[in-house]
KEKE-3310 file (N, C-alpha, C; in steps of 0.2 Angstrom, whole numbers, plus 5000, padded with zeros to 4 digits):
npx = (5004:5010:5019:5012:5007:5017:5022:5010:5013:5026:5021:5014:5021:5030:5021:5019:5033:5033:5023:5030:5041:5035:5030:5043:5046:5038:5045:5053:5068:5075:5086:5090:5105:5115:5132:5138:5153:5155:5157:5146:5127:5114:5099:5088:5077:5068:5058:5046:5031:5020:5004:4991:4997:5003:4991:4985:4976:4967:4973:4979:4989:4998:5001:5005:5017:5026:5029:5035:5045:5055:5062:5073:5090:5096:5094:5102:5100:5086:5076:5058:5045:5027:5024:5012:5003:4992:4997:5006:5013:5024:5039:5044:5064:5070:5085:5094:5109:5118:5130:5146:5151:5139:5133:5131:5128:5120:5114:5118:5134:5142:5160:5173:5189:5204:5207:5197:5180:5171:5155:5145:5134:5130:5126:5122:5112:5114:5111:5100:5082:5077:5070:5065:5073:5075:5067:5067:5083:5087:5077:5083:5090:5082:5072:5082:5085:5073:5071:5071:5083:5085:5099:5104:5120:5127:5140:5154:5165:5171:5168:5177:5178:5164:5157:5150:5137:5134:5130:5141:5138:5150:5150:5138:5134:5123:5112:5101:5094:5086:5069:5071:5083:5101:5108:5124:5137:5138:5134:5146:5155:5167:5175:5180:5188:5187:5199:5203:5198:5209:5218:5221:5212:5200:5201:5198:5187:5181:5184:5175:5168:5183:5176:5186:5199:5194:5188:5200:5209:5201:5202:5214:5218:5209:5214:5225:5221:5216:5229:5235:5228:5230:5243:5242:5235:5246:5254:5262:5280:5293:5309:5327:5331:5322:5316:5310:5295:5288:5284:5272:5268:5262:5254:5246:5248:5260:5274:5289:5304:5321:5330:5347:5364:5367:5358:5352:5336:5332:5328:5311:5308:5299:5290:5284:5271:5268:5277:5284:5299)
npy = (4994:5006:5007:5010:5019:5028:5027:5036:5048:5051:5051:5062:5070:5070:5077:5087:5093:5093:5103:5113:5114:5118:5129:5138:5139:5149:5161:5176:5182:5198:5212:5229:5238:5250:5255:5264:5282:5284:5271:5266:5257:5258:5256:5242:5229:5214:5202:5188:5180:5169:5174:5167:5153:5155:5157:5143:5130:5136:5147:5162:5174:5180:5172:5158:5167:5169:5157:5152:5159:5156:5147:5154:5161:5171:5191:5205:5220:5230:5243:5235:5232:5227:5222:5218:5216:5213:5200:5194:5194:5197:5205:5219:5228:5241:5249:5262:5271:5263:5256:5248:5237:5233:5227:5212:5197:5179:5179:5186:5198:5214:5220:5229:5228:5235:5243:5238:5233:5219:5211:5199:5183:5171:5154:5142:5127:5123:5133:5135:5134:5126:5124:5114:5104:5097:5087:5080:5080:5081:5090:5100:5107:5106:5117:5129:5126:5130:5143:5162:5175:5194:5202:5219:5228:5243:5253:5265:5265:5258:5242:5228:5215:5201:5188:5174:5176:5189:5204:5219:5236:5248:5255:5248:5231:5216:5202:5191:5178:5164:5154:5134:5135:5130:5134:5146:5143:5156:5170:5184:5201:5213:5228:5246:5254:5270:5282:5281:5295:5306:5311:5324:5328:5326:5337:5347:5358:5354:5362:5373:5386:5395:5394:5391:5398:5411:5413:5411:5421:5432:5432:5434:5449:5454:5450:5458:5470:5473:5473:5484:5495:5493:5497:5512:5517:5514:5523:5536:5538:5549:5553:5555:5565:5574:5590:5599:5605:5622:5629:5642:5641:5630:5633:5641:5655:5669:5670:5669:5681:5675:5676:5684:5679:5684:5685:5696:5704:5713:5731:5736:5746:5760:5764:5778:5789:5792:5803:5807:5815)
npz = (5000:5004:4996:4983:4985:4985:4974:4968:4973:4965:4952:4953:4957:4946:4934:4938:4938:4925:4921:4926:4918:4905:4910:4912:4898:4893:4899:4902:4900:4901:4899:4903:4905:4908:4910:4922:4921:4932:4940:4942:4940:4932:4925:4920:4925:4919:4923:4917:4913:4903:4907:4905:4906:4921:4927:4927:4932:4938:4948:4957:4945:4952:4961:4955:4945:4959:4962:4951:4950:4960:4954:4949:4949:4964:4959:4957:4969:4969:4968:4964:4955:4951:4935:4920:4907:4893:4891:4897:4913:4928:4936:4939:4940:4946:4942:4950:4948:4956:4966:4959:4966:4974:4962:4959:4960:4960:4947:4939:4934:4937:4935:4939:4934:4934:4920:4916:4911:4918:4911:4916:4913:4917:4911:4917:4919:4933:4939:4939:4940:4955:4962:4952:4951:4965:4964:4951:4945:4930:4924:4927:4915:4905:4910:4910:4895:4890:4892:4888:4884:4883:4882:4884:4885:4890:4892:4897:4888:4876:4867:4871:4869:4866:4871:4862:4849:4855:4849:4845:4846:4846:4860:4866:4870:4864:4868:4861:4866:4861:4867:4865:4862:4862:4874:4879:4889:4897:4894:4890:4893:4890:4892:4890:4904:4910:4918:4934:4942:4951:4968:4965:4955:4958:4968:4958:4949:4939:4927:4928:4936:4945:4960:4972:4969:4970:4982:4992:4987:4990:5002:5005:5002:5009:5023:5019:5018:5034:5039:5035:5041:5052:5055:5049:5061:5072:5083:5081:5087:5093:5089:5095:5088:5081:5081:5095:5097:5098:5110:5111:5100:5098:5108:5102:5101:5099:5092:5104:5109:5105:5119:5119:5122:5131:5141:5144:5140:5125:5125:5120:5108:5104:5092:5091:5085:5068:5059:5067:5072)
capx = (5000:5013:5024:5007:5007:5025:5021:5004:5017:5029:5019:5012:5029:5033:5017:5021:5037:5033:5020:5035:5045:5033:5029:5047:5043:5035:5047:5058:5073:5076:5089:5092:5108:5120:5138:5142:5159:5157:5158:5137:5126:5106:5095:5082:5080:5063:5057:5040:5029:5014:4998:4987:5000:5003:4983:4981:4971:4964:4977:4980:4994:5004:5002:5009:5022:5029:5030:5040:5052:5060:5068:5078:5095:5095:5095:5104:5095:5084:5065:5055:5038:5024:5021:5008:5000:4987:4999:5011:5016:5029:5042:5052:5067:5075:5092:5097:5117:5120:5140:5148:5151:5133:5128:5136:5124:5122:5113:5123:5137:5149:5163:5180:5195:5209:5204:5192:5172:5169:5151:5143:5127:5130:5119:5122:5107:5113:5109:5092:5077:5082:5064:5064:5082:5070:5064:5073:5091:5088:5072:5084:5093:5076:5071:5086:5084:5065:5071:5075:5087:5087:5100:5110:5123:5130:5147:5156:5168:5172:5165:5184:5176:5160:5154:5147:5129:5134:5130:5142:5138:5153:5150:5134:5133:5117:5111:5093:5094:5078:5069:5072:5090:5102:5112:5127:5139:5138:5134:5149:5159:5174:5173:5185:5183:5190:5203:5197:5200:5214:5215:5221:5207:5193:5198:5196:5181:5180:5183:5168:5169:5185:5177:5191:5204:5191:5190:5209:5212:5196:5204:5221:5217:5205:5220:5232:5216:5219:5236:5237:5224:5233:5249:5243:5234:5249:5255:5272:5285:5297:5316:5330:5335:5317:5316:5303:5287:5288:5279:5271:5266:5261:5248:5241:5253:5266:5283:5293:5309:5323:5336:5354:5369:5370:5355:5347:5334:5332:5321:5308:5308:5292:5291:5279:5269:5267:5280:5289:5309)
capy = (5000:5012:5008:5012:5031:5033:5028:5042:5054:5049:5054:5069:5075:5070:5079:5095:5094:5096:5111:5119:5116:5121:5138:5140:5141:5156:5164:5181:5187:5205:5218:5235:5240:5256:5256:5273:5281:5282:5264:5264:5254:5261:5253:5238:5219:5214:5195:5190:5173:5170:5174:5160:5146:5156:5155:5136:5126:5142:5149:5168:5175:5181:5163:5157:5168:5166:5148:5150:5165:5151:5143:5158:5162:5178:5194:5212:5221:5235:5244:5231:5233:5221:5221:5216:5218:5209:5193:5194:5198:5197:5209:5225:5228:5248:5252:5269:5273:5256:5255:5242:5232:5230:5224:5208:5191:5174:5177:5192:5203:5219:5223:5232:5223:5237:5247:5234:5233:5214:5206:5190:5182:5161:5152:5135:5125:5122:5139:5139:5129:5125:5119:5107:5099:5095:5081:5078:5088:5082:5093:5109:5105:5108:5123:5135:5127:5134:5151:5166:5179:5199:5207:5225:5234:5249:5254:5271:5263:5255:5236:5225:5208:5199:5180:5170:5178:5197:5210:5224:5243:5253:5256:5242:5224:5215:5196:5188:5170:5161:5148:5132:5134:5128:5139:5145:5142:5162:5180:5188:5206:5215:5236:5249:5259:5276:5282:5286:5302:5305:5315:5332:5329:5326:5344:5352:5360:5350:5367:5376:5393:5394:5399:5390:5404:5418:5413:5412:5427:5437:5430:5437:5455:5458:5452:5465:5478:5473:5474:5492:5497:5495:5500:5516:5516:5513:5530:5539:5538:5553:5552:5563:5572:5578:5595:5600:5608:5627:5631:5646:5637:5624:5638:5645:5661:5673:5665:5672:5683:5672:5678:5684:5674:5688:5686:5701:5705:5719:5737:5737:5754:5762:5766:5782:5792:5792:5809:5813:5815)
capz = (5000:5006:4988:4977:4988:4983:4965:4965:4973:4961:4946:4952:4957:4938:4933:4940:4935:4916:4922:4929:4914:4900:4910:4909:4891:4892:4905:4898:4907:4899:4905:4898:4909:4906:4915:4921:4920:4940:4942:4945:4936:4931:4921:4922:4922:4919:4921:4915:4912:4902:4910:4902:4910:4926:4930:4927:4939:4943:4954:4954:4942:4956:4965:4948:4948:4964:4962:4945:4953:4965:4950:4946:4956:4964:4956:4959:4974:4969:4969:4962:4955:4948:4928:4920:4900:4893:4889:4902:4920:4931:4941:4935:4943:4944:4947:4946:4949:4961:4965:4956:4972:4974:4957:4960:4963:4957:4939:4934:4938:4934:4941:4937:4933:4933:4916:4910:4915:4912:4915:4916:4915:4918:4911:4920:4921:4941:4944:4937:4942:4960:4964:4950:4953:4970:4963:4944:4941:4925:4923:4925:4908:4900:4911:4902:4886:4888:4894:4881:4887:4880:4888:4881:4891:4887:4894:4895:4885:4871:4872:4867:4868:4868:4869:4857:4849:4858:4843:4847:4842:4850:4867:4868:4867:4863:4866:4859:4865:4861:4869:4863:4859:4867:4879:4879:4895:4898:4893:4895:4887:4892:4889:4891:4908:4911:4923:4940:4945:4957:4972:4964:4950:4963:4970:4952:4947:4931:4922:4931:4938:4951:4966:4978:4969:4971:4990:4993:4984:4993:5010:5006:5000:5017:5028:5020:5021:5039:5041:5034:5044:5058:5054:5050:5068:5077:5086:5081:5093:5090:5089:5098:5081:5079:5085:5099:5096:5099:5114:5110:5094:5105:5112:5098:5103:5092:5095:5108:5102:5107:5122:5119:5124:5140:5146:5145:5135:5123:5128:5115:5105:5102:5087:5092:5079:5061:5059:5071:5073)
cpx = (5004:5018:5018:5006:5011:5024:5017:5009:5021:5027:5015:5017:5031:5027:5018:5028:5039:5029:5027:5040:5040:5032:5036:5050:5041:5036:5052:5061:5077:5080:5090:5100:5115:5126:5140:5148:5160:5157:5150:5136:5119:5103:5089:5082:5071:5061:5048:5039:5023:5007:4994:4991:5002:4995:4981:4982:4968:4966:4978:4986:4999:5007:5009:5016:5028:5031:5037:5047:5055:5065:5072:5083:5093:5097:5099:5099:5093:5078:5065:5047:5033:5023:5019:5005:4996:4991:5002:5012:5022:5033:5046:5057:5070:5080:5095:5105:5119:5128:5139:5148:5145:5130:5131:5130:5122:5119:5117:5127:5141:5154:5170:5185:5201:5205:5198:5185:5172:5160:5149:5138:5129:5124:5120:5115:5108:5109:5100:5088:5078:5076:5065:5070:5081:5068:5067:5077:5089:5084:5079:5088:5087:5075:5076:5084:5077:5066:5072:5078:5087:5091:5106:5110:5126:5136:5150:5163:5169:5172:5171:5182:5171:5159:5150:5139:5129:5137:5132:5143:5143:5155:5145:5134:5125:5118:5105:5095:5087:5076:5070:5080:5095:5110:5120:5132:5140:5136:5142:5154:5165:5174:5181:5182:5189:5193:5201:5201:5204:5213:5215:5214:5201:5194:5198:5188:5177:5177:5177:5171:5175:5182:5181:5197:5202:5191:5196:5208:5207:5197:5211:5222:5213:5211:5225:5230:5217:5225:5238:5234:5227:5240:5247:5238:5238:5252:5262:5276:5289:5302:5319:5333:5327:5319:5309:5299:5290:5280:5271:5265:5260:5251:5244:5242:5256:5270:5288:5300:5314:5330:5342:5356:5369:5365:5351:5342:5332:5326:5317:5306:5301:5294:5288:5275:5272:5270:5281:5297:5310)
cpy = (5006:5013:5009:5020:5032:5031:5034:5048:5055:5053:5061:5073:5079:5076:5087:5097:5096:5099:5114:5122:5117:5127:5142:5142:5148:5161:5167:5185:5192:5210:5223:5237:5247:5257:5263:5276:5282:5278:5263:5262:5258:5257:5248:5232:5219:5205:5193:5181:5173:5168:5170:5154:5148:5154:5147:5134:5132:5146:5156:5168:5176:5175:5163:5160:5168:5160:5148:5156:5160:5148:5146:5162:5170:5183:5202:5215:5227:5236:5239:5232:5229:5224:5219:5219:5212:5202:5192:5196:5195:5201:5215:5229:5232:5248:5259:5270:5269:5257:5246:5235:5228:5227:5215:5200:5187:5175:5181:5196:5208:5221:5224:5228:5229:5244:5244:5233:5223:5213:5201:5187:5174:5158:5144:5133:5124:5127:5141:5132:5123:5119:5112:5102:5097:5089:5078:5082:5087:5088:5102:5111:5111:5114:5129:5133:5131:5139:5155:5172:5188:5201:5214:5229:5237:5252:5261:5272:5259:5245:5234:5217:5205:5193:5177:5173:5185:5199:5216:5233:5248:5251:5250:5237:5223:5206:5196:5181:5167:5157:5140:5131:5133:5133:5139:5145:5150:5166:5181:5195:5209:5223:5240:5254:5265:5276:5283:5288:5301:5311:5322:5334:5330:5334:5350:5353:5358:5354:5372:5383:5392:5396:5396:5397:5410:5419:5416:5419:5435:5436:5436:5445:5456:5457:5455:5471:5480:5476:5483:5494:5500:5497:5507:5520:5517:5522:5530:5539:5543:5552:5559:5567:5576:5585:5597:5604:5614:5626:5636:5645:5634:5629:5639:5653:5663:5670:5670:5673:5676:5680:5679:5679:5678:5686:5691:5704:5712:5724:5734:5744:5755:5767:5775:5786:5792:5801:5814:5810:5811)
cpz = (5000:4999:4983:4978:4985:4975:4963:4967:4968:4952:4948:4954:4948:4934:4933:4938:4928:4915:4920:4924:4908:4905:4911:4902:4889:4897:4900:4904:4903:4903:4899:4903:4906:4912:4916:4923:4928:4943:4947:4939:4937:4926:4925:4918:4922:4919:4923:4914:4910:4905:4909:4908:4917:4929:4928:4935:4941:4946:4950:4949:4947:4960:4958:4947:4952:4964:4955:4948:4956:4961:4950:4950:4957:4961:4962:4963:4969:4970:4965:4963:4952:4940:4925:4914:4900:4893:4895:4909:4924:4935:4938:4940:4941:4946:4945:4953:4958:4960:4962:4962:4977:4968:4958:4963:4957:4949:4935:4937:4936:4938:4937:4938:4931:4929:4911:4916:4911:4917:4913:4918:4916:4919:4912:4924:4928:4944:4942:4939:4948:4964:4959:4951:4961:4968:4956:4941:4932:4919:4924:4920:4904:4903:4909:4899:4885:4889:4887:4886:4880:4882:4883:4888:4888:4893:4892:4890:4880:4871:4866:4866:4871:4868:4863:4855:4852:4850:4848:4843:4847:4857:4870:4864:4870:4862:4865:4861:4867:4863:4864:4859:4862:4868:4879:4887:4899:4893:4896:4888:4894:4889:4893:4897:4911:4917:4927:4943:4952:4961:4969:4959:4953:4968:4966:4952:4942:4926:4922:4934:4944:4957:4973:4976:4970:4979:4991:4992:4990:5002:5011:5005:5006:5021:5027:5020:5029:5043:5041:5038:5048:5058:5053:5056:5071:5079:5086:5085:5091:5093:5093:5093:5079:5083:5089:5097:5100:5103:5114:5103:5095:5106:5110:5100:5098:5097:5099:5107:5107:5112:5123:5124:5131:5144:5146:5137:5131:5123:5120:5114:5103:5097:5085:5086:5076:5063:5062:5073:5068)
residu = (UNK:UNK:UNK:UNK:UNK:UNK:UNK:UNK:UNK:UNK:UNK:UNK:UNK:UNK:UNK:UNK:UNK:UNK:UNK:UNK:UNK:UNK:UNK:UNK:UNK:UNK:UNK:UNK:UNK:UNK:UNK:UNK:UNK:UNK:UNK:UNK:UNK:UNK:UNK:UNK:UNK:UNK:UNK:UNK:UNK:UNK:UNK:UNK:UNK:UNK:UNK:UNK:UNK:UNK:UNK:UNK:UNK:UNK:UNK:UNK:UNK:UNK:UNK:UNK:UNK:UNK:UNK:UNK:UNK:UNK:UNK:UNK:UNK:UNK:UNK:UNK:UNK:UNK:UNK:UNK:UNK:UNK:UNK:UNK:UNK:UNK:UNK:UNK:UNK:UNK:UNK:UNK:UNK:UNK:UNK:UNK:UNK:UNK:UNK:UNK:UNK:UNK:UNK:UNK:UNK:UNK:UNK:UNK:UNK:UNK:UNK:UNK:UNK:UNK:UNK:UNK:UNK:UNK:UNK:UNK:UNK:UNK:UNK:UNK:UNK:UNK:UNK:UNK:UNK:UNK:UNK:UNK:UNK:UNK:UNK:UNK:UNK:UNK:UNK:UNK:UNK:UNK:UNK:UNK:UNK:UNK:UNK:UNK:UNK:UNK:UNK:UNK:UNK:UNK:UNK:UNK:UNK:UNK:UNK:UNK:UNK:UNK:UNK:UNK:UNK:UNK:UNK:UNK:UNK:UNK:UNK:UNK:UNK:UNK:UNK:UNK:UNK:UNK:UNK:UNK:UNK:UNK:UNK:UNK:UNK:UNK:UNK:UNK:UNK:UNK:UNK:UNK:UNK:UNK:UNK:UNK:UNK:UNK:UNK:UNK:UNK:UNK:UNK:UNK:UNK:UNK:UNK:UNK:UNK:UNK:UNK:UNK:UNK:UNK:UNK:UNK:UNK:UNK:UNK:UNK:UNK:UNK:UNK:UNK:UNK:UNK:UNK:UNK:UNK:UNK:UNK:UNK:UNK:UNK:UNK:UNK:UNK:UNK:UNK:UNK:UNK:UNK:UNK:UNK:UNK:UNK:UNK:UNK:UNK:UNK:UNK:UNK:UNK:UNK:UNK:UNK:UNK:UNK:UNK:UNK:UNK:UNK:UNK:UNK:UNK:UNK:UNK:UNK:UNK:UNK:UNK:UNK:UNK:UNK:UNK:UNK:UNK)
# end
């Protein structure tokens, strides 16, 4: 009795197993991503599954969903929102100027290598389909080959080398991998990545108005406003070759005649009238 159970388990295990990989069928894993030359990433991953095969048995779409999302390794963290047209739904995932250091997780990843941006999608059927490799690894074979991949990255550099199937224009490479085709062992490109900026470069202006030399300079012209200031503030001290101030003078007086070497000083003549003697 208990080996007829394990047999009805057995086939509904098996049953649900080739659900799981025909709605893998109809599962798109879409990135648009842009490297920027500040070693941040911005763009958007989009993963989607048809509506019709998500809602069988009746089950909502989101149920549905969820249940196919577990196959799929983890993705780069970001906002995540629901998406949803008439054929389609699934998750849309934002990233706007993520360091390099956080884009980094098991399905895809960028990271700087010196002067070079490489990254890398892995498309090893271990890392996909983690529920079905639950009951037959062999089913996770078939879950990639059913998958399609869009992915274009754009890079602030010159893209030097892409993998097998990557269409490169320039600065972006582009993959289309369609379902039923059989996968190849990666996504991956290799780009040219700009020099980063050194300490002196990081306290330029980047050719912008100086106002670090307008300060400086507007510091150094008040402290010599200062300086004079005081300098001509400070009070004369007079020397012993100056000559002394006339007392008299001093006074606001007529100057005082000066007295002979004798000592005595001289009568004053009156001059008396105008025409006489």
């Amino acid at each position: 009795m208990n080996t007829g159970f394990g047999r009805i388990r057995a086939l509904r295990g098996a049953v649900c197993l080739a659900l799981v990989a025909a709605l893998s069928g109809c599962m798109q894993f879409n990135a648009g991503l842009t490297v920027n030359a500040d070693d941040t990433v911005s763009g958007q991953l989009l993963l989607t599954a048809a509506r019709n095969v998500l809602t069988a048995n009746n089950r909502p779409v989101e149920t549905g969903f969820a249940e196919l999302r577990q196959n799929i390794p983890a993705l780069p963290a970001g906002p995540e929102t629901k998406y949803e047209d008439a054929t389609h739904f699934g998750s849309l995932i934002n990233y706007r100027n993520v360091p390099l250091d956080q884009f980094d997780s098991e399905s895809l990843s960028i990271v700087r290598d010196g002067d070079r941006y490489v990254f890398t999608l892995p498309l090893d059927p271990k890392r996909y389909g983690g529920k079905v490799a639950e009951q037959d690894p062999e089913n996770q074979a078939r879950f990639m080959l059913l998958m399609s991949f869009e992915i274009a990255v754009t890079f602030p550099g010159r893209v030097l080398d892409a993998s097998t199937g990557g269409q490169v224009n320039d600065r972006t490479v582009t993959w289309r991998v369609k379902p039923n085709e059989q996968k190849p062992v990666e996504l991956r490109a290799v780009a040219e990545a700009p020099p980063r900026p050194s300490a002196a470069a990081g306290a330029d202006t980047g050719g912008g108005f100086p106002w670090l030399l307008v300060v400086g300079g507007t510091v150094a012209l008040l402290l010599v406003a200062v300086l004079v200031v005081l300098l001509l503030r400070r009070p004369r001290t007079s020397t012993a070759g100056d000559p002394a101030p006339d007392s008299a003078s001093a006074q606001g007086g007529r100057p005082t005649p000066a007295t002979p070497a004798g000592g005595t000083t001289p009568a004053t003549t009156n001059p008396g009238p105008p025409g006489v003697g």
